[in-house]
KEMAR-206765 format. One record per residue (C-alpha): x, y, z. Coordinates in steps of 0.5 Angstrom, whole numbers, padded with zeros to 4 digits, always signed. Example, Ala and Ser with C-alpha at 12.3 -4.5 7.8 and 13.67 -1.06 7.14 Angstrom:
# residues 2
+0025-0009+0016+0027-0002+0014
END
This chain:
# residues 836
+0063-0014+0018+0060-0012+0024+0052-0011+0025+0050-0005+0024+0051+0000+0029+0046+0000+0034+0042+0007+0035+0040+0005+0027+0035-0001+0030+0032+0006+0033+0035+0003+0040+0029+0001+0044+0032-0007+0045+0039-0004+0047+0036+0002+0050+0033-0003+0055+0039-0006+0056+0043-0001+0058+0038+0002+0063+0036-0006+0065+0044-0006+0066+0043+0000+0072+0037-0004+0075+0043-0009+0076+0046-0007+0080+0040-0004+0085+0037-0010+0086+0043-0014+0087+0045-0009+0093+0039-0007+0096+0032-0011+0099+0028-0013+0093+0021-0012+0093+0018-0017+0090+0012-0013+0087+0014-0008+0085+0014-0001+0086+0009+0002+0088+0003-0003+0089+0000-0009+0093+0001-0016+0091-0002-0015+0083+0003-0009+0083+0007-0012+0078+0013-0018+0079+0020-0013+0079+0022-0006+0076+0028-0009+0071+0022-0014+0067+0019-0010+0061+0013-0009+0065+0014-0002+0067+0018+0005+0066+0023+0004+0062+0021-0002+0059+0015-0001+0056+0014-0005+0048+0008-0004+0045+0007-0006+0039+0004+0001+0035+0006+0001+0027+0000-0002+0026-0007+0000+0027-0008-0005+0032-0004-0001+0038-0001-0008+0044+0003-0008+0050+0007-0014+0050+0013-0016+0055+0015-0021+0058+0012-0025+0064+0007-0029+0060+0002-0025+0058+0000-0019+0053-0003-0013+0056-0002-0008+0061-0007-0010+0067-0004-0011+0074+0002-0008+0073+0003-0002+0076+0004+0005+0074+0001+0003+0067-0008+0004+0069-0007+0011+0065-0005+0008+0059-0008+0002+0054-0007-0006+0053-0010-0007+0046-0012+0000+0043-0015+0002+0036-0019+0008+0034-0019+0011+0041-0022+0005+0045-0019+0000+0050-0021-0008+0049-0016-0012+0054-0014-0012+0060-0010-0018+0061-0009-0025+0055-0004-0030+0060-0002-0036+0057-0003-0043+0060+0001-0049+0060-0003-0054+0063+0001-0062+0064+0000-0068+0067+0007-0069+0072+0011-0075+0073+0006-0075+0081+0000-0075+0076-0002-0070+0078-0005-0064+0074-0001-0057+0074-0002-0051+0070+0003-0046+0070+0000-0039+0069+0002-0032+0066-0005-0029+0070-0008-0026+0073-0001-0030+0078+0005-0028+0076+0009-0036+0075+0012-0034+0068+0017-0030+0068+0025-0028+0066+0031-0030+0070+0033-0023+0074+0038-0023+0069+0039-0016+0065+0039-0020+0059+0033-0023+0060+0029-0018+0057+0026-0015+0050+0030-0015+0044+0027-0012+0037+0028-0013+0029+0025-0013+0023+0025-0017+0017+0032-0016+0013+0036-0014+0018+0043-0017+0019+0043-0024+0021+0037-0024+0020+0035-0028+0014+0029-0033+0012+0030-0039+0008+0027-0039+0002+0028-0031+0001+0034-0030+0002+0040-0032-0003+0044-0034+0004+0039-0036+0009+0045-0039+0013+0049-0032+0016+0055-0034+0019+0056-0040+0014+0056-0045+0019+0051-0051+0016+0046-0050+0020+0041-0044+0019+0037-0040+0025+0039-0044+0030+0040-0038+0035+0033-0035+0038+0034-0028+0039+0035-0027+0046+0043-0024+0047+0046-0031+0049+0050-0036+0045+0045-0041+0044+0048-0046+0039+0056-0046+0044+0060-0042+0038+0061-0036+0042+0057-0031+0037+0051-0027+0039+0045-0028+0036+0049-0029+0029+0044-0033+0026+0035-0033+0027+0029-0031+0023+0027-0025+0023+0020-0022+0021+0015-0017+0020+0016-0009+0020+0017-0009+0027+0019-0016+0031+0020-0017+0039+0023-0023+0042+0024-0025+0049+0024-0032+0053+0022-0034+0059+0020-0039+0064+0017-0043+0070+0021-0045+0075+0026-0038+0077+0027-0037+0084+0022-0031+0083+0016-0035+0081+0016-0040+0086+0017-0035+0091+0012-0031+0088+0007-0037+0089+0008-0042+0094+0003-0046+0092+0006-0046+0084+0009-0053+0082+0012-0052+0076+0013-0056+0070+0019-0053+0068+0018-0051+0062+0022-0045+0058+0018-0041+0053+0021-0037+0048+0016-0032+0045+0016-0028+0038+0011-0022+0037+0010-0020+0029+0006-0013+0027+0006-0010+0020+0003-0003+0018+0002-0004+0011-0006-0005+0008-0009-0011+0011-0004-0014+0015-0004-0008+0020-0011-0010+0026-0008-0016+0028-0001-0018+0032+0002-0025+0031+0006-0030+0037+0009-0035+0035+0011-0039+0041+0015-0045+0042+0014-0049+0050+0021-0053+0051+0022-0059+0057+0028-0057+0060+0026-0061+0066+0028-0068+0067+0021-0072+0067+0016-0073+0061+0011-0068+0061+0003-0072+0058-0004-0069+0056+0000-0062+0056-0006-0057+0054-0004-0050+0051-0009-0044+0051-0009-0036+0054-0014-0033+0060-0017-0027+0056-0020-0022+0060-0022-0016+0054-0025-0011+0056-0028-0006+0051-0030+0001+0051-0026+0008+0052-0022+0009+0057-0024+0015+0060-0031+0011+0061-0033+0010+0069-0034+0002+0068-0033+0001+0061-0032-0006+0062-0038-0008+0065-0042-0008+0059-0038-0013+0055-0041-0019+0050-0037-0025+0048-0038-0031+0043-0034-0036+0039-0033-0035+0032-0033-0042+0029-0034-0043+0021-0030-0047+0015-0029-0042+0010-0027-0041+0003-0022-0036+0000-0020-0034-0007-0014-0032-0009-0014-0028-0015-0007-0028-0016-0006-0035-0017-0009-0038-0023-0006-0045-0023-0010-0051-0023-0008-0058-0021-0011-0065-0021-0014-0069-0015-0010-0075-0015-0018-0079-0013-0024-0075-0017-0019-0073-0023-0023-0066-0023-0019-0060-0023-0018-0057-0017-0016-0048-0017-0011-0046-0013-0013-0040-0011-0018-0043-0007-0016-0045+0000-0021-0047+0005-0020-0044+0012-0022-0046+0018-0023-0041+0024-0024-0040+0031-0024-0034+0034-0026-0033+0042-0029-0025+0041-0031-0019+0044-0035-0013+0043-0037-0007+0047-0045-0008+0047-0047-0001+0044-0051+0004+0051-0059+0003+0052-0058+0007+0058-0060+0001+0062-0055-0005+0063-0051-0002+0058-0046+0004+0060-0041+0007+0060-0039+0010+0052-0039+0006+0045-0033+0003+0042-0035-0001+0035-0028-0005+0035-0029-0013+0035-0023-0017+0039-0021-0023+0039-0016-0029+0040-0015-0035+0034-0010-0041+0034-0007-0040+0027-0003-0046+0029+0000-0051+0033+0005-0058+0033+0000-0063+0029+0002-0070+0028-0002-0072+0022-0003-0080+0025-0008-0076+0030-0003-0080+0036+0002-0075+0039-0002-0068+0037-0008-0067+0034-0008-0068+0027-0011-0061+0025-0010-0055+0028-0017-0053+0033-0020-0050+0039-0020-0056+0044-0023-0052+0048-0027-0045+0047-0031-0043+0053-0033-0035+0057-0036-0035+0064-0037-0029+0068-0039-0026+0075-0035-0028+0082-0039-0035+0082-0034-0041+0084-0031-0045+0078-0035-0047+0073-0040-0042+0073-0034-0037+0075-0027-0036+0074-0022-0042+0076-0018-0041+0082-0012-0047+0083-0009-0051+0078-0014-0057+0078-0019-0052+0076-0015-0049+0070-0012-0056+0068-0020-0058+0068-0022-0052+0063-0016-0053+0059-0018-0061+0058-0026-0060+0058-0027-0060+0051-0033-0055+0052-0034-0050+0046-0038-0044+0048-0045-0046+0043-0049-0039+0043-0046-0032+0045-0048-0029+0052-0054-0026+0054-0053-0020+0057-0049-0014+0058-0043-0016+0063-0035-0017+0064-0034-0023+0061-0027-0027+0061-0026-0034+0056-0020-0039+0055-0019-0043+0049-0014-0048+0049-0011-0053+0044-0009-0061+0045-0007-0065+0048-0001-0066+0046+0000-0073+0049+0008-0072+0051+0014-0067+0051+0019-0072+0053+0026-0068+0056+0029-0063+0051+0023-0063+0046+0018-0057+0044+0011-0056+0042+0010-0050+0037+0004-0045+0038+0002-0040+0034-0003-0034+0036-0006-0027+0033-0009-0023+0037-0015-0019+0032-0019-0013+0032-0024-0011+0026-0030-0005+0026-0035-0010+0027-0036-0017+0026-0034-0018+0019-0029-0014+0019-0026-0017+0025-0026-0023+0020-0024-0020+0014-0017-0019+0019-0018-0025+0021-0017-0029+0015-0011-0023+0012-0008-0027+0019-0009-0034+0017-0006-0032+0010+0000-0029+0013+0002-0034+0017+0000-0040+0012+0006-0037+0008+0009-0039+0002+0012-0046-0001+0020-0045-0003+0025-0050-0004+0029-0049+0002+0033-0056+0001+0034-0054-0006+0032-0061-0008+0028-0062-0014+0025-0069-0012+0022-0067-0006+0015-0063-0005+0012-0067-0012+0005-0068-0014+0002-0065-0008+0006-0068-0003+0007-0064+0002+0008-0068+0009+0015-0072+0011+0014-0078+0015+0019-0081+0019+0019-0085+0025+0020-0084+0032+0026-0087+0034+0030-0092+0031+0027-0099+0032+0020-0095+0032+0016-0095+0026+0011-0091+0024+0004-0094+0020+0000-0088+0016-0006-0090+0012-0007-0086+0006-0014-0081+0008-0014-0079+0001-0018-0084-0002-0023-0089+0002-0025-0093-0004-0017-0095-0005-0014-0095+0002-0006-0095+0003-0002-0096+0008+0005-0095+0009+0011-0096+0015+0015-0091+0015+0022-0094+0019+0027-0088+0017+0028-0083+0023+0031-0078+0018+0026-0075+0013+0028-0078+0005+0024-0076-0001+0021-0082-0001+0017-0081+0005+0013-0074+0002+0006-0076+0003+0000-0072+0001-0004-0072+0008-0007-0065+0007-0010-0069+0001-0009-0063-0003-0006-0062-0009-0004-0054-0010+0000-0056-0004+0006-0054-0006+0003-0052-0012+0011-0051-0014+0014-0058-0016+0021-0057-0011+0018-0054-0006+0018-0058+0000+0017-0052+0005+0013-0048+0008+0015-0042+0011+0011-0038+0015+0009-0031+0017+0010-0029+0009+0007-0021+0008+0008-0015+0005+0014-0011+0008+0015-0003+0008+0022-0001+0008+0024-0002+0016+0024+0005+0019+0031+0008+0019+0034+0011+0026+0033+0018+0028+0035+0024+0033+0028+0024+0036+0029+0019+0041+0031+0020+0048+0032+0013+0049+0038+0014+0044+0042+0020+0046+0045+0024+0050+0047+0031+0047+0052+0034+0052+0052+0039+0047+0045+0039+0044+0049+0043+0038+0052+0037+0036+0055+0030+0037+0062+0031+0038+0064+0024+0037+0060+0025+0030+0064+0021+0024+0067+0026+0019+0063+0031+0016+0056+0028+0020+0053+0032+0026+0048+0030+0030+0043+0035+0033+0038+0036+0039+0031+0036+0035+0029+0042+0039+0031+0048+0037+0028+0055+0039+0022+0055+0033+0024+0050+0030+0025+0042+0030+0031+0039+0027+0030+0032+0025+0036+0027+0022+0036+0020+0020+0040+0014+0017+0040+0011+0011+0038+0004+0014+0031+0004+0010+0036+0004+0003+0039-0002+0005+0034-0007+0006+0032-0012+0000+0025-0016-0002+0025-0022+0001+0021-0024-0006+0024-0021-0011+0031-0020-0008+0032-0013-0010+0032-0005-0006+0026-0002-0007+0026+0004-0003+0023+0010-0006+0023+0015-0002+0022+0018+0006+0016+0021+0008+0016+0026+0014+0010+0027+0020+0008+0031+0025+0003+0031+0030+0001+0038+0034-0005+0040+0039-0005+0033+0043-0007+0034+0049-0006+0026+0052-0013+0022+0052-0014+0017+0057-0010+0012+0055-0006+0015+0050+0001+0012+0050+0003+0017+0044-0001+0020+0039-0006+0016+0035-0006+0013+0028-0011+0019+0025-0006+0025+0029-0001+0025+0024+0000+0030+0018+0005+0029+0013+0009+0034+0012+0014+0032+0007+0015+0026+0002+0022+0027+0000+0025+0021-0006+0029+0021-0011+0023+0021-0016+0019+0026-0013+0011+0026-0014+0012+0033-0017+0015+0031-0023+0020+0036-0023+0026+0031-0022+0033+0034-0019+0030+0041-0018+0024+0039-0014+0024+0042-0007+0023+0035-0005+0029+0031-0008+0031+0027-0004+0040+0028-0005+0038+0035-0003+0037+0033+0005+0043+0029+0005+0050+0032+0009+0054+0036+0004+0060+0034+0007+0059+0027+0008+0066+0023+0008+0064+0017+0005+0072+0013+0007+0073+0018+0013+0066+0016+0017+0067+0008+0014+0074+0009+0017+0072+0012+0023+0067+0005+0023+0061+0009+0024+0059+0007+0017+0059+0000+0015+0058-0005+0009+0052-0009+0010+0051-0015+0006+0043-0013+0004+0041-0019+0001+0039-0016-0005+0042-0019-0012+0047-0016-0017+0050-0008-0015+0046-0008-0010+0048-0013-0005+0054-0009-0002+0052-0002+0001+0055+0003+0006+0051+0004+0012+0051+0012+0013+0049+0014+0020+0044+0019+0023+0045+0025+0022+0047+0024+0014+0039+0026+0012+0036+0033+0016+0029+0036+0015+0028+0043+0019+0022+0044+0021+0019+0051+0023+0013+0052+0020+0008+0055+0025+0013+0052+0031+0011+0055+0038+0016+0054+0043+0013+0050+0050+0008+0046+0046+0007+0038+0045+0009+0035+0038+0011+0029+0035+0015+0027+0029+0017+0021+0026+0021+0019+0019+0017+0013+0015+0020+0010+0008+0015+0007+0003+0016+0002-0004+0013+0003-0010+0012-0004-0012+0009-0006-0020+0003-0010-0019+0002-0013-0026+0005-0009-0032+0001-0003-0032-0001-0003-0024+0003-0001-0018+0002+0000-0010+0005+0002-0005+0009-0001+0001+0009+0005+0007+0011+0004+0015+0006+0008+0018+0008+0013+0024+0008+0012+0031+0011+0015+0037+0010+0015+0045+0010+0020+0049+0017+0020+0052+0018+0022+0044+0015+0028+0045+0020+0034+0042+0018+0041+0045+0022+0047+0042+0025+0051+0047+0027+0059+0047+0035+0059+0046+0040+0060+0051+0041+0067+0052+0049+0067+0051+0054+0070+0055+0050+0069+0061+0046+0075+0062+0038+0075+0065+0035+0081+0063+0031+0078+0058+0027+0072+0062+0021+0071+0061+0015+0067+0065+0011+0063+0060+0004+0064+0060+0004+0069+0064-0002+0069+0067-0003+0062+0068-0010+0061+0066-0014+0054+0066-0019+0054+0063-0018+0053+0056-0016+0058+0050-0023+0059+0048-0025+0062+0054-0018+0066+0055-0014+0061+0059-0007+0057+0056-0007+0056+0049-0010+0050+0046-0005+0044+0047-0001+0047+0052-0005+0043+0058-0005+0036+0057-0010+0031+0061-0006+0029+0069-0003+0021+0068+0000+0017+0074+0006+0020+0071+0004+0027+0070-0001+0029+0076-0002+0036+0074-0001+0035+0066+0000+0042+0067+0008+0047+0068+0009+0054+0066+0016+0055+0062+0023+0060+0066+0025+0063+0058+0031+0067+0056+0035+0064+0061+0043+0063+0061+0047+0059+0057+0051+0057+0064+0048+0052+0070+0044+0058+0074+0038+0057+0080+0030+0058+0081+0027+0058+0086+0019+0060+0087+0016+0063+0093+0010+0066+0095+0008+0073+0096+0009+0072+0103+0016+0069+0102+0016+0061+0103+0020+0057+0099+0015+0053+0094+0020+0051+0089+0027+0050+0087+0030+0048+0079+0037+0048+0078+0037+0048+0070+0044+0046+0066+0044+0052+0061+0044+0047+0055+0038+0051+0053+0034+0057+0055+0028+0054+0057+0027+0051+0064+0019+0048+0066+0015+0048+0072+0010+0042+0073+0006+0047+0078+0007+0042+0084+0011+0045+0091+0017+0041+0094+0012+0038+0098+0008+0034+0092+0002+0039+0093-0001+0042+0087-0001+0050+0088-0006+0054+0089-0008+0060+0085-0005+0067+0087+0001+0071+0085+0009+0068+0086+0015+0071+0086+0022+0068+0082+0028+0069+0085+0034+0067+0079+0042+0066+0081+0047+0065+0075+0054+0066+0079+0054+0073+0082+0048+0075+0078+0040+0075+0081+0033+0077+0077+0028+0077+0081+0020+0077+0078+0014+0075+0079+0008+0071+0076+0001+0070+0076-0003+0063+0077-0011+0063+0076-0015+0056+0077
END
């Protein structure tokens, strides 16, 4: 069976790559600017990597709204023709302007070196347009976890999640990502490197480690999951000289504050969170026996040890505090990382080595470090930020992990990262913790081998190499201790040790691994019509290429939008309990957005409901309800017509029993319209979510929902309608007067104008309606005849807009115009007035 078909995973990886494809050929043929275009040396590394239009990927089905891209950095800041939008948003503030990875390495020179995602661009991708950003969710196709999955292994090769999601064949058997992991509600994947031609070129003064990094980025929307992002990191040696006293560890420099506020980054603060804390479970009931106090010890309880280096926008005094108030806390904490539990190639529990903020332009260590061995000195120093800072300032802070004392050719380091934020202090924590659980995971028996992960053990050791053993002293029990020599280089059920001296780990007899990044899951988000990145409507009445009994429309009609989807959401089962548990399809709307500062779409409060269609609708009214869910899917679906035509498909969903084959029913098989109160020429935003409702316990039940998002290029305007048979007695200048200014005080109504952006420097146009439906000439000009404006419409529609900006990129001026129209051999001549 093939994967399902690609406008189902809303298309933003392929997409990517299909514009990527054009960029191709253009960089190949022409004079290569190397900074991007336009802008100086901090412009951005090259338009064909994810770090401007079209290659733009924020994580938003959450709270927590996060650029992220592929030259090893998260956030937007450097990169050109993205200042107007946000790097880490929530709740309309802005906390980040960069968070660069560092890799810091002791080469075979003896030398240290650090290679850097900021604020130099030294980690970057191949000039390749696979080389890009690639997008899935917990149970798509291939995608399947060991210990959730009845067939972690999805190309039944013997070997599970030996590819990495970036569109090449990893493993040498010619498939395609045909077998990884995938998590969350809303994963991106990409890898790459410091050695590319680009990044030396970049900087000559980079000496790199040669390394490949490969980068995984996790959200979810569900409740308590949804304010922070996870990274999952693996840093792999594909040099030929061994790498020692390797450090990891992000340069942060978050800047907190609205976004439309003059110097809203200079009022900031910074601390280090650092507390071992114990959480309780509810949930679990089990109680163990510690093996040395033979007390009984409660698994529900977990100890957590939590390092965060955070944030915060100090709150005005009028002083040395300005520029506006936001009441988030960000932050950046290791949730992980390669351990060895003899304390000798890595450290022995997962820790902040180093914590350390500094601001001002002062020269290292008072100020920012400026060469490699002043970044490999922050990285190794072991300085941990003591007390918060004193004043109001723009702060930066760097945390690292290590060292790790060598990565030999070919071997990887694993680091884990969760970028955080939280309405104030405790409730940064109180995510902070959810972050820590979710990556902690669960135990599963993923070897199916009854005799490992026994009392507690949770940890096999094995031994280098051959003919190098390895000697573990027991930390469990001073008074009694034991040592062993571990001489086997395979793991063997015999070398389960308790090294966490924990015995609720596993709590399970037989369940020997942790899996990680276990949370709760909404239903993934079927495909829609509503991005434009998906489609190309020739004919915006229909896809005439639809399989049988499935048309695809436009979303924008003339007073009414029309919304269609698949049915992905239906096809994708629990990864704990093995079964579809979708209930139902909620439809949202957002109107009278006017794009704020830094907006990038509309925020998480912006969106209605409008619809919530199941097939168990909350009204009680069954099959009868106006909410029931059959009654918006396609009359004329040919279910063996479309599966023939190979636009659906049999999906292997993971679930058990009747439910583990399903069809596969593209977009177009679900149409909601919507005309209520629609104006034509205005903003608004949709978007298809799905939702579970899941018991609890016998008598309680939640709901698992995503939450809606979109970005501005989304957008669905509706549109006056083609005039048919190609007259122009019936067009129409709207508004007409133009009138800044604002509704309240007799100008454009309320959302026709929107806030200027880098994209958009009017954020302003008015609509020629009523034109033919046939390919037709504008032109504008003033009274006294000069030509201001020319605008060929294709006549797919009747609508054509003006941005108000000359043929000379001017910004026009009040006054009155004149229109001139040409379709074939007929003409229209009008007039319109503007008032600024």
């Amino acid at each position: 069976m093939r994967n399902l078909m690609d406008r189902s995973i809303k298309g933003v990886a392929l997409a990517a790559v299909a514009v990527a494809s054009t960029y191709g050929v253009s960089w190949a043929e022409d004079e290569y600017n190397p900074y991007g275009t336009p802008g100086g040396k901090y412009g951005g590394p090259h338009p064909l990597f994810a770090t401007s239009e079209p290659f733009i990927f924020y994580h938003n089905v959450g709270l927590l709204e996060l650029f992220v891209c592929n030259v090893g950095r998260v956030g937007n800041g450097q990169l050109n023709g993205l200042s107007d939008q946000v790097s880490a948003g929530w709740r309309g503030g802005e906390y980040l302007y960069i968070g660069a990875m560092w890799i810091g390495a002791i080469a075979s020179d003896n030398l240290a070196y650090v290679s850097t995602g900021g604020y130099e661009f030294e980690l970057l991708p191949e000039l390749n347009p696979i080389d890009t950003m690639y997008t899935a969710y917990e149970g798509i196709t291939n995608g399947n976890r060991p210990g959730f999955s009845t067939q972690p292994d999805d190309d039944n090769d013997g070997v599970t999640d030996e590819e990495f999601l970036n569109g090449i064949d990893d493993d040498g058997d010619t498939l395609i990502d045909e077998d990884y992991a995938a998590v969350s509600q809303q994963m991106y994947s990409c890898q790459y490197y410091d050695y590319t031609e680009l990044a030396k070129s970049l900087n000559p003064e980079h000496r790199p480690l040669n390394v490949r990094v490969q980068q995984r980025s996790y959200a979810w929307s569900t409740s308590g999951s949804n304010e922070f992002v996870g990274f999952d990191f693996d840093i792999i040696n594909d040099g030929f000289e061994t790498l020692r006293q390797v450090y990891l560890g992000f340069f942060v420099d978050s800047d907190a504050g609205p976004k439309d506020a003059e110097g809203y980054w200079t009022d900031d603060a910074v601390a280090l969170y650092s507390t071992d804390s114990l959480i309780t479970d509810p949930t679990i009931g089990t109680t163990c026996e510690d093996r040395v106090s033979h007390e009984q010890v409660n698994c529900g309880e977990a100890e957590y040890n939590l390092d965060i280096m955070y944030m915060w926008d100090v709150p005005d005094d009028g002083n040395t505090a300005t520029g506006g108030d936001v009441d988030g806390y960000f932050g950046g904490m290791f949730l992980g990382h390669t351990t060895d539990a003899f304390g000798v190639r890595a450290p022995a529990e997962v820790e902040m080595h180093t914590a350390r903020f500094f601001s001002g332009s002062n020269p290292y260590p008072a100020g920012d470090p400026t060469n490699d061995a002043e970044r490999y000195d922050l990285l190794q120093s072991g300085e941990r930020s003591r007390r918060p800072s004193q004043q109001p300032g723009d702060y930066r802070y760097t945390f690292a992990a290590g060292p790790f004392a060598e990565v030999l050719p070919g071997e990887r380091l694993q680091l884990q990262v969760a970028f955080v934020i939280g309405a104030g202090k405790d409730g940064m924590i109180r995510n902070a913790i959810n972050a820590q659980r979710i990556y902690n995971g669960a135990w599963k028996d993923v070897d199916q081998n009854l005799a490992t992960g026994v009392d507690g053990a949770e940890t096999c050791l094995h031994a280098l190499a051959p003919g190098e053993p390895q000697f573990w002293r027991d930390p469990c029990d001073s008074n009694n201790v034991t040592q062993r020599t571990i001489k086997e280089v395979e793991c063997i059920p015999e070398n389960y040790v308790d090294a966490d001296c924990n015995c609720c780990t596993p709590i399970t007899d037989g369940n020997e691994t942790l899996v990680h990044w276990v949370g709760s899951v909404a239903p993934p988000p079927p495909g829609t019509n509503l991005d434009p990145n998906d489609w190309d409507f020739d004919d915006p009445n229909g896809d005439p290429n639809a399989p049988s009994g499935i048309g695809v429309y436009a979303p924008d009609g003339d007073h009414k939008v029309i919304i269609q989807w698949d049915n992905l959401s239906e096809l994708t089962a629990d990864v704990a309990s093995r079964s579809i548990l979708f209930t139902g399809y909620k439809v949202w709307r957002v109107e009278g957005w006017n794009r704020p500062v830094g907006a990038v779409g509309p925020a998480p409060t912006d969106w209605q409901l409008i619809a919530d269609l199941s097939y168990d609708p909350r009204d009680g009214e069954g099959e009868e309800s106006e909410s029931y869910l059959p009654k918006f899917a396609d009359a004329n679906f040919d279910s063996a017509a479309c599966q023939e035509s190979g636009d659906c498909e049999l999906v292997v969903t993971g679930a058990t029993g009747a439910d583990s084959l399903k069809q596969y029913r593209p977009v177009g098989y679900y149409t909601y319209v919507d005309s209520a109160g629609l104006k034509n020429g205005m903003y608004y935003f949709y978007d298809v979510t799905s939702y579970s409702i899941v018991p609890l316990d016998s008598l309680n039940t939640t709901e698992l929902e995503g939450l809606p998002a979109a970005v501005e290029a989304q957008a669905v305007i509706p549109k006056w309608g083609a005039v048919e048979g190609g007259s122009l007695d019936g067009v129409f200048v709207v508004p007409n007067p133009y009138i800044t200014g604002g509704e309240a005080n007799g100008g454009n109504p309320a959302g026709w104008d929107l806030v200027p952006s880098d994209k958009d420097p009017t954020g302003t146009r008015i609509a020629f309606a009523g034109l033919p439906d046939r390919e037709c000439k504008i032109k504008i000009f003033t009274l006294s005849g000069d030509l201001v404006r020319t605008i060929n419409h294709d006549g797919r529609s009747g609508t054509a807009f003006w941005d108000l900006i000359s043929r000379n990129g001017q910004d026009v001026v009040s006054g009155v115009y004149l229109y001139a129209i040409e379709a074939g051999n007929e003409h229209k001549i009008g007039r319109f007035v503007i008032i600024k």
